[in-house]
C-alpha positions as a Python dict, from the first residue, in 0.01 Angstrom:
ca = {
    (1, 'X'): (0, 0, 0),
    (2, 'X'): (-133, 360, -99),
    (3, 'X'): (-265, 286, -473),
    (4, 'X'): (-54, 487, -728),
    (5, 'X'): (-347, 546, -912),
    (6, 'X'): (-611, 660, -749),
    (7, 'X'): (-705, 949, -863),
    (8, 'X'): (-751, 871, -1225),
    (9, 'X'): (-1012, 659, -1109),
    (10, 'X'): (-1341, 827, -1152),
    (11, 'X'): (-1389, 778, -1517),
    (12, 'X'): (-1340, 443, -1457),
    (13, 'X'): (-1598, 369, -1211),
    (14, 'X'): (-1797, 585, -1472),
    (15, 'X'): (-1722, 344, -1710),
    (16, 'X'): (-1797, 10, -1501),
    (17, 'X'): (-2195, 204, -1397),
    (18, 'X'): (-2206, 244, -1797),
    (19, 'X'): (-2185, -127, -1872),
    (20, 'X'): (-2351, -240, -1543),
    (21, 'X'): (-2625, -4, -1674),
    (22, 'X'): (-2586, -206, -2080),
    (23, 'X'): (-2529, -546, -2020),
    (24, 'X'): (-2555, -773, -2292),
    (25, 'X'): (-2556, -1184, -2329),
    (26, 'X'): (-2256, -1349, -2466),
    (27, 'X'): (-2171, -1322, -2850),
    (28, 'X'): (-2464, -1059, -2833),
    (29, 'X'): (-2248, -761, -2674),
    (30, 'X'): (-2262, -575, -2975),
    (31, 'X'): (-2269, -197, -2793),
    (32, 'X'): (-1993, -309, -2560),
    (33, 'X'): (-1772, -380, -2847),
    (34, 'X'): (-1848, -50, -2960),
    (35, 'X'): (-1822, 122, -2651),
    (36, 'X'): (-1494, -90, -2519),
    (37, 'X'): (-1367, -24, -2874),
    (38, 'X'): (-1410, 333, -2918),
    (39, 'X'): (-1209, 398, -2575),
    (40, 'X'): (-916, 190, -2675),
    (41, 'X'): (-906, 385, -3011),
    (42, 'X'): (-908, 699, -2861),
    (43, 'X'): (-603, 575, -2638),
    (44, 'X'): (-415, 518, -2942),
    (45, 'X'): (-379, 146, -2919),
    (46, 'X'): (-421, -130, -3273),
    (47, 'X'): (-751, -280, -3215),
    (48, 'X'): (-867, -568, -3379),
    (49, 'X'): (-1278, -653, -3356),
    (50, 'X'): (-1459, -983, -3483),
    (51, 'X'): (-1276, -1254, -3302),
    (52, 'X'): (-1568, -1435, -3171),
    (53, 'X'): (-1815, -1205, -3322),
    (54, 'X'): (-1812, -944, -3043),
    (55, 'X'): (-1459, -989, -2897),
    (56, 'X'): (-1167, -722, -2924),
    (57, 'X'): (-834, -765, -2894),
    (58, 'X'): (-626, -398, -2836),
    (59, 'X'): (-239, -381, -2935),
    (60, 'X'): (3, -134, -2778),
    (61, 'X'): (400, -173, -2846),
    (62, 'X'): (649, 11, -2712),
    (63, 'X'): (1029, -9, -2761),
    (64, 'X'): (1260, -271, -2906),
    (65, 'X'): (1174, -568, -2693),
    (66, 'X'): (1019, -874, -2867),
    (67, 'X'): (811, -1024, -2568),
    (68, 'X'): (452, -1025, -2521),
    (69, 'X'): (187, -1045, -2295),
    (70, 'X'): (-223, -1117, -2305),
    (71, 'X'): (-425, -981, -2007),
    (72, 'X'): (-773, -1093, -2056),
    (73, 'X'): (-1153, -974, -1925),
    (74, 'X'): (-1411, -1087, -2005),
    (75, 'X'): (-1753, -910, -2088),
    (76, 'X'): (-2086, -1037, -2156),
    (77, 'X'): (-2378, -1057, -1856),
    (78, 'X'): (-2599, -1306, -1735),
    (79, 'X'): (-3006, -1408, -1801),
    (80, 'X'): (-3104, -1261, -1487),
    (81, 'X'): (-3336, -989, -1373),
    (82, 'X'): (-3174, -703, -1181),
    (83, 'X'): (-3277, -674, -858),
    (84, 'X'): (-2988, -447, -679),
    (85, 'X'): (-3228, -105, -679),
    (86, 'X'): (-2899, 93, -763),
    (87, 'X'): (-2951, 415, -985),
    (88, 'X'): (-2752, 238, -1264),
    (89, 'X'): (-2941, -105, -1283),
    (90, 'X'): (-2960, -299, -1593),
    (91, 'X'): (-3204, -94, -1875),
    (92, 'X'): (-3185, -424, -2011),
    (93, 'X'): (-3496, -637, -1888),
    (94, 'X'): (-3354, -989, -1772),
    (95, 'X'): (-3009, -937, -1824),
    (96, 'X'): (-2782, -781, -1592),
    (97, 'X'): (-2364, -798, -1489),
    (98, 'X'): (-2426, -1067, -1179),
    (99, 'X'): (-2082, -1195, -1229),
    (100, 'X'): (-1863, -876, -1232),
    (101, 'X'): (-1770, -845, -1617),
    (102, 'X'): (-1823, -502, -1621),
    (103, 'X'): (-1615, -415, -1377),
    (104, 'X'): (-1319, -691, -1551),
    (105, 'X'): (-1397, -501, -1844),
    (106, 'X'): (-1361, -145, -1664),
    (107, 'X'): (-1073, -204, -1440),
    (108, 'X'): (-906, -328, -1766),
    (109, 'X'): (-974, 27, -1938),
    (110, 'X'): (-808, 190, -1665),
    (111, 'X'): (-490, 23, -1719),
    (112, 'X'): (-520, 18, -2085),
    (113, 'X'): (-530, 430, -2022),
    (114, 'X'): (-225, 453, -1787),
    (115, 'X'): (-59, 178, -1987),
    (116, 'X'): (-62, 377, -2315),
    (117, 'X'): (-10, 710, -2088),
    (118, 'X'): (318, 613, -1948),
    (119, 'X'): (466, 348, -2168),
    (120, 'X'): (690, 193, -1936),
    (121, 'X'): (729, -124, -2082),
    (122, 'X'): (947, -287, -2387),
    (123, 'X'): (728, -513, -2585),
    (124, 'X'): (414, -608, -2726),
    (125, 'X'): (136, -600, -2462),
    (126, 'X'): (-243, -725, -2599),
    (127, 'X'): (-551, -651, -2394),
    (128, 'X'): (-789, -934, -2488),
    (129, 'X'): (-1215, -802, -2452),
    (130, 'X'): (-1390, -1166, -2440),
    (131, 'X'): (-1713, -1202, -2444),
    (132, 'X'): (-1916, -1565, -2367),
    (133, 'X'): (-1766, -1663, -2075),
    (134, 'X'): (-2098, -1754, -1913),
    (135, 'X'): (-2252, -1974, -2139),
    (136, 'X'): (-2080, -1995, -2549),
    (137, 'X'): (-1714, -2088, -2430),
    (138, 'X'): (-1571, -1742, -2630),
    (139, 'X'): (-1202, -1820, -2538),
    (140, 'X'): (-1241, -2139, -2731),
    (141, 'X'): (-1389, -1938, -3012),
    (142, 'X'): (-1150, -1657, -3016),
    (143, 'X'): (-832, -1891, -3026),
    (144, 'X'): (-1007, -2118, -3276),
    (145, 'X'): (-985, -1805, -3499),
    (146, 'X'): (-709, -1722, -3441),
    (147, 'X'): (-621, -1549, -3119),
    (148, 'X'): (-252, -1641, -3023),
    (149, 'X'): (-155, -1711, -3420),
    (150, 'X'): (-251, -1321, -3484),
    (151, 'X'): (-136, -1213, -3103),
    (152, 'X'): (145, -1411, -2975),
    (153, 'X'): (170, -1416, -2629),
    (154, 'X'): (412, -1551, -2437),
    (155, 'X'): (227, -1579, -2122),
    (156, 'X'): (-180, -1456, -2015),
    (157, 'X'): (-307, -1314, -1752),
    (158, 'X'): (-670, -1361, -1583),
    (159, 'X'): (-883, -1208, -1289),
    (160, 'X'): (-1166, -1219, -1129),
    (161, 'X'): (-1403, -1046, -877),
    (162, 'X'): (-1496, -1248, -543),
    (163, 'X'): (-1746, -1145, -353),
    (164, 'X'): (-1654, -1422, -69),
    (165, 'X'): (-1328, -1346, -34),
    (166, 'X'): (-1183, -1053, 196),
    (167, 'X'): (-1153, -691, 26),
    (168, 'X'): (-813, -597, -120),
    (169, 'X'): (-674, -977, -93),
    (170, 'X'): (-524, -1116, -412),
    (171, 'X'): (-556, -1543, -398),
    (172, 'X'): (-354, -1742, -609),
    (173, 'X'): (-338, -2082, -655),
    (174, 'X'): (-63, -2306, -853),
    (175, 'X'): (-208, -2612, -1056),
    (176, 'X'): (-551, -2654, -1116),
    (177, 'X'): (-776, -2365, -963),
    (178, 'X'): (-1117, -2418, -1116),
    (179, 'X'): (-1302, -2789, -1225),
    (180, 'X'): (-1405, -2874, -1571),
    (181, 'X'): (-1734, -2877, -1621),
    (182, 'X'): (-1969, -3103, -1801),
    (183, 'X'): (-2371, -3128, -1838),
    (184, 'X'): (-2534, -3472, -1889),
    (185, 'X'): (-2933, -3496, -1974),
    (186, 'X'): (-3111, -3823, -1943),
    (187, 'X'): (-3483, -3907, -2082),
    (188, 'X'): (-3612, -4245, -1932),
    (189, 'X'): (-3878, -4402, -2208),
    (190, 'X'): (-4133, -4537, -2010),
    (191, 'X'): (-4486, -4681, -2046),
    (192, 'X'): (-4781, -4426, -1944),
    (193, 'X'): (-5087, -4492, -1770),
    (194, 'X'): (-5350, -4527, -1473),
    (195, 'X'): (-5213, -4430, -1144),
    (196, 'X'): (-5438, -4675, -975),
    (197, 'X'): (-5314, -4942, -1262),
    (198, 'X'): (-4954, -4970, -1195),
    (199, 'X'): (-4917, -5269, -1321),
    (200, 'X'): (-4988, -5234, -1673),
    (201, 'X'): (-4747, -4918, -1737),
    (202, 'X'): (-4407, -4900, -1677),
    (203, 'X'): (-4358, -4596, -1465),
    (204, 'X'): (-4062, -4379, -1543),
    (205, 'X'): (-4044, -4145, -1233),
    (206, 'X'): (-3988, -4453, -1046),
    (207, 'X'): (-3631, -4564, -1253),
    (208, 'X'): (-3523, -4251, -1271),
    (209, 'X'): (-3521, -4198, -873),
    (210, 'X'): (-3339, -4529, -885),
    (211, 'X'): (-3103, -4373, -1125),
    (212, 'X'): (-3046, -4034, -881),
    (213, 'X'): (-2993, -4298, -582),
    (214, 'X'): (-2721, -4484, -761),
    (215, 'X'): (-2572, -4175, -929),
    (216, 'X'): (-2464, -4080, -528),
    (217, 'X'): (-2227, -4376, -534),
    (218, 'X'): (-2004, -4248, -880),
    (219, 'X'): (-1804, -4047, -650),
    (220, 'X'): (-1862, -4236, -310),
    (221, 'X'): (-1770, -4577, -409),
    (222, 'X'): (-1595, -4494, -758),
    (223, 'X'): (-1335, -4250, -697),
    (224, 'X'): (-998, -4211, -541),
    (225, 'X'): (-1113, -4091, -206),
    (226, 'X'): (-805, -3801, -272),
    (227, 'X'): (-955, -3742, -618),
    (228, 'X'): (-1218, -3448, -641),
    (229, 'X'): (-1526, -3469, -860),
    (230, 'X'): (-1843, -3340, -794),
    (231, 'X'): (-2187, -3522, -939),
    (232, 'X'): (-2534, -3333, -923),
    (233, 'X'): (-2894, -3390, -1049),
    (234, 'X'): (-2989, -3026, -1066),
    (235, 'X'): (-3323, -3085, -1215),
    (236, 'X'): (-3584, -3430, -1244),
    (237, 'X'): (-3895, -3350, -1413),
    (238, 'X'): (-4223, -3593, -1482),
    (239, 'X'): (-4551, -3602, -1448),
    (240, 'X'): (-4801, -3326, -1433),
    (241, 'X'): (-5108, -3532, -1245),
    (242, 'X'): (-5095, -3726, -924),
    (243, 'X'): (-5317, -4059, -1120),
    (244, 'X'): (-5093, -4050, -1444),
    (245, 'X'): (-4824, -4234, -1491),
    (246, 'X'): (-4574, -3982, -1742),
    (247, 'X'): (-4442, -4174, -2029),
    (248, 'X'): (-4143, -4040, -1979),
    (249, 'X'): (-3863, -3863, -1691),
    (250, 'X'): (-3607, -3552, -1763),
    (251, 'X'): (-3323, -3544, -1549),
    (252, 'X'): (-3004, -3257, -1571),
    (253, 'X'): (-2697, -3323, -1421),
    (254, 'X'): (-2389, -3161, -1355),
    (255, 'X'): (-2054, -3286, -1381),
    (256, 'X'): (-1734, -3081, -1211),
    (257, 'X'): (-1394, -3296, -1187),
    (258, 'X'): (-988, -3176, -1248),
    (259, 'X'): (-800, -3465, -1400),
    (260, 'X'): (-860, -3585, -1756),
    (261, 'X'): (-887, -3989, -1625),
    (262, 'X'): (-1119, -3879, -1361),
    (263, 'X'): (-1335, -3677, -1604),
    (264, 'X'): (-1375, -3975, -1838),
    (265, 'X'): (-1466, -4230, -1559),
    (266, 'X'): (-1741, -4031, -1455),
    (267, 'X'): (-1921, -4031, -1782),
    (268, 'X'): (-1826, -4373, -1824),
    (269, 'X'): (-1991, -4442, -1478),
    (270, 'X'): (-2288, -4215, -1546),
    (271, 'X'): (-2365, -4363, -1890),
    (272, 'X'): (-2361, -4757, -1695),
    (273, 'X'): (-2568, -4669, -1443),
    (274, 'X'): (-2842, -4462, -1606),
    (275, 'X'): (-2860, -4748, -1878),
    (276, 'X'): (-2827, -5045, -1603),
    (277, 'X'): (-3104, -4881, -1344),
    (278, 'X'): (-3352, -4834, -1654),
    (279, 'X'): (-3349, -5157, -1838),
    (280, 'X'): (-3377, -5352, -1428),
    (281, 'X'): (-3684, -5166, -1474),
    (282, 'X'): (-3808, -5278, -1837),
    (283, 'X'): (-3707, -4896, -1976),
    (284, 'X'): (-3458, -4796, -2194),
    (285, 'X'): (-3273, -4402, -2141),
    (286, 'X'): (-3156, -4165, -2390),
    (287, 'X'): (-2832, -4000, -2265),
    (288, 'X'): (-2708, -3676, -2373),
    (289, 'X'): (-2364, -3625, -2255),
    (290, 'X'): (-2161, -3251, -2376),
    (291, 'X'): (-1781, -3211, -2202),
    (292, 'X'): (-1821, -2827, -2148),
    (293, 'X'): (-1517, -2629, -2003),
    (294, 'X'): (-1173, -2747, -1965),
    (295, 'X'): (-1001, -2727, -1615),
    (296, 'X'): (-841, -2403, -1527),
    (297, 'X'): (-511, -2501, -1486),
    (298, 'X'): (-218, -2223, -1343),
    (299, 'X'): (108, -2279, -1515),
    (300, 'X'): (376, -2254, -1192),
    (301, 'X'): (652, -1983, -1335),
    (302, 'X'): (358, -1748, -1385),
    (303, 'X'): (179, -1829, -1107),
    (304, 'X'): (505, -1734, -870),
    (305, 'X'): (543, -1380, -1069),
    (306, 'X'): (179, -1269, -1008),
    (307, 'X'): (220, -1426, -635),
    (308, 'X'): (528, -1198, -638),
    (309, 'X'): (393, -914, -811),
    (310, 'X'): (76, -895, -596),
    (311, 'X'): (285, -915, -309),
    (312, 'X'): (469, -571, -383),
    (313, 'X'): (136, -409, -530),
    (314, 'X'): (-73, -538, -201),
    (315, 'X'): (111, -594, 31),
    (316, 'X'): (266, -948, 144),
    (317, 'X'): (-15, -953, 440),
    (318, 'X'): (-277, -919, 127),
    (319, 'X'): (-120, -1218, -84),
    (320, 'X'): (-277, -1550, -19),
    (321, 'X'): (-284, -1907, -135),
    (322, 'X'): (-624, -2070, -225),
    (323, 'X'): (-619, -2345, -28),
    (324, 'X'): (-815, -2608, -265),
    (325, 'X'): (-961, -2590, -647),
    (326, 'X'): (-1291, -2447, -659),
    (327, 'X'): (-1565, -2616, -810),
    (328, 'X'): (-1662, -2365, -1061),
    (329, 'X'): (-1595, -2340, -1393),
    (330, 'X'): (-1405, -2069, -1641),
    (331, 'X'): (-1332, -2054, -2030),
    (332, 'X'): (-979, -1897, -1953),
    (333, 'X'): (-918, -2268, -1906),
    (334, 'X'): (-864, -2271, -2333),
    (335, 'X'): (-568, -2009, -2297),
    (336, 'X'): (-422, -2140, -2045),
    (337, 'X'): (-416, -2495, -2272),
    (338, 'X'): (-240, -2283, -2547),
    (339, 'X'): (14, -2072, -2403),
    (340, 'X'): (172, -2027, -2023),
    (341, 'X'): (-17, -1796, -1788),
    (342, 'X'): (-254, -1776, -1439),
    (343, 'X'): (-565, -1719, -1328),
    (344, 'X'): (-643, -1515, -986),
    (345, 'X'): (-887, -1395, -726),
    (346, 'X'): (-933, -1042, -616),
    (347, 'X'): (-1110, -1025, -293),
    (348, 'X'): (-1413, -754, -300),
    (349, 'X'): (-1640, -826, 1),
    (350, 'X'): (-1800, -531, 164),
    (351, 'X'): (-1968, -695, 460),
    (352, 'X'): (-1944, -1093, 567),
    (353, 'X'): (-2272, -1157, 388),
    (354, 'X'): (-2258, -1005, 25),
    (355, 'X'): (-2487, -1142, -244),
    (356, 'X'): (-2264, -1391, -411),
    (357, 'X'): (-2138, -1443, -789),
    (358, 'X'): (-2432, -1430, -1017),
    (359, 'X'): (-2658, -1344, -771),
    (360, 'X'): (-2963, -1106, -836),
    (361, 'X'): (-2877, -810, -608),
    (362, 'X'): (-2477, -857, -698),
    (363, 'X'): (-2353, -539, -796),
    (364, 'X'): (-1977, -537, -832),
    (365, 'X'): (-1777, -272, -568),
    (366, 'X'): (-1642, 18, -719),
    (367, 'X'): (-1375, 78, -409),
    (368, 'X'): (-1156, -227, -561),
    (369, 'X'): (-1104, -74, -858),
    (370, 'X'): (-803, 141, -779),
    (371, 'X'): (-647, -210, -693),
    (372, 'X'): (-775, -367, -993),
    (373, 'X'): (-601, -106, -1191),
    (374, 'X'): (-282, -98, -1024),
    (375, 'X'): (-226, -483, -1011),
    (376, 'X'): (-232, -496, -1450),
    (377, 'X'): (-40, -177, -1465),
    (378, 'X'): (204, -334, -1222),
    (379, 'X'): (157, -697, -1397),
    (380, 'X'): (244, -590, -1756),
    (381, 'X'): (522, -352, -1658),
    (382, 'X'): (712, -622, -1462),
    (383, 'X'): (678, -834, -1716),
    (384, 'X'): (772, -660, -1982),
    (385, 'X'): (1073, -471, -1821),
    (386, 'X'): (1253, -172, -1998),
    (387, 'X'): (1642, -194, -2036),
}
């Protein structure tokens, strides 16, 4: 489908190369408030600033019509060093947009323009600018100040980028699309010593690979095999010499799971087994266990109206279902908890082996945008119909 909009959409690519060019860290994106703030101003629409320190939330109302809508992008960068060589790379050393936030954040500018431009909708329609999606949970933050008390929404609306997925192809998914996510860090106290002198320490390194081997059996032997969790020791650090025995092990694990019962048998599981492996040993083990992100759940009425909606903006050959729930994690998971709404994937790959999601030489690609555009256009008109 030829993409109404098209040719308003040189500013915004402007506008994505701007940010891609300033990124800043969540609850940090102090000049993309600005920047994001002073456009919407200049468009005419209410905006509100300090939700979440650096968030924004932009008001436009038109008509008589007393429904509402949130469409949400996010817009803080990552902790990595740019490595994409492109004439607009991060000025900021070791940040940089490796996720596709700036190009969230630009696409939703360019509807926000045609939006207030046309004003062919009745009702309230809030543009929500979120910033620490990475890392700070700002969706939590935002609503816990307030977000849908001040700006009642009667559904939300999320996107994002994909890298993986074919160009142009909108996936949606019903139910739960993306895992909650959870981080567990365990210290084994051991005994230090001689490396040739085993005997008289009580060697740490050597519980806590006990502890990784039996960690491999919380999903293999503890969960419904049609339940879905994943369970991984991303990082086990001891030692610095190959004759001393550490007094101590560091392990980081991650946890990724869907269903609230599942989610508290694995730290249940985790907790007996690090504690049951170290004290067979002699040791005792200090575990710190923080539930991050909720699941991203899809609420099924709104689900079918973007499937819908896609379908006449893209094409019904360009509409497809995600076939399971992705492992990954996403704060929209908190909106989604407090008021009806979906989540979806816009396909952006440019060749079958683009850097993926926060990736140092992922740059997001500018030729989706006129899509990206046209779907929230589309999305808030049709959902807030005139008479």
């Amino acid at each position: 489908m030829t993409m109404r909009f098209s040719n308003d959409m040189a500013d915004v690519v402007a506008i994505r190369r701007h940010l891609h060019e300033n990124p800043e860290i969540g609850l940090s994106e102090f000049k993309t408030s600005d920047f994001v703030a002073a456009r919407l101003e200049e468009l005419g629409y209410e905006v509100t600033r300090g939700l979440a320190k650096t968030g924004i939330v932009a008001t436009l109302r038109n008509g008589t019509g007393t429904r509402s809508i949130g469409i949400r992008a996010d817009i803080d960068a990552l902790p990595i060093t740019e490595e994409t060589g492109a004439d607009y790379a991060s000025r900021n050393k070791g940040v940089m947009h490796a996720c596709g936030h700036d190009g969230h954040t630009a696409m939703l500018l360019g509807a926000a323009k045609i939006l207030a431009e046309r004003k062919n909708f009745d009702g309230t329609i809030h543009l929500i600018f979120q910033p620490a999606e990475e890392n700070f949970g700002g969706a939590k933050i935002m609503i816990d100040e307030g977000l849908f008390d001040r700006f009642p929404c009667d559904a939300v609306f999320g996107m994002h980028n994909d890298p993986g997925l074919p160009f142009g192809k909108v996936y949606v998914k019903d139910g739960p699309i993306m895992a909650a996510v959870d981080e567990c860090r365990l210290i084994v106290n051991g005994l230090g010593g001689h490396g040739a002198e085993p005997q008289a320490a009580r060697d740490p390194i050597v519980a806590g690979a006990s502890i990784i081997m039996a960690l491999q059996t919380v999903v293999s032997r503890n969960l419904h095999p049609l339940d879905q969790a994943v369970v991984t020791v991303g990082a086990f650090n001891a030692g610095i010499a190959s004759n001393v025995i550490p007094e101590r092990a560091e392990m980081a694990i991650t946890i990724r799971s869907f269903d609230p019962k599942v989610r508290d048998m694995l730290e249940e599981r985790i907790r007996a087994i690090a504690e049951g492996q170290a004290a067979s040993y002699g040791m005792s083990v200090t575990v710190n266990y923080d539930r991050g992100y909720e699941a991203t759940v899809n609420h099924t009425a709104e689900t079918d109206f973007v499937r819908d909606l896609a379908k006449k903006v893209v094409g019904e050959q360009n509409v497809a279902e995600i076939e399971r729930p992705m492992m990954g994690a996403e704060d929209f998971a908190y909106m989604l908890v407090e008021r009806p709404g979906s989540y979806f994937f816009l396909g952006t790959a440019k060749t079958d082996n683009d850097p993926s999601l926060h990736h140092p030489r992922f740059d997001f690609n500018d030729d989706i945008i006129p899509t990206g555009v046209n779907l929230w256009v589309e999305l808030a008109e049709a959902y807030l119909p005139t008479k």
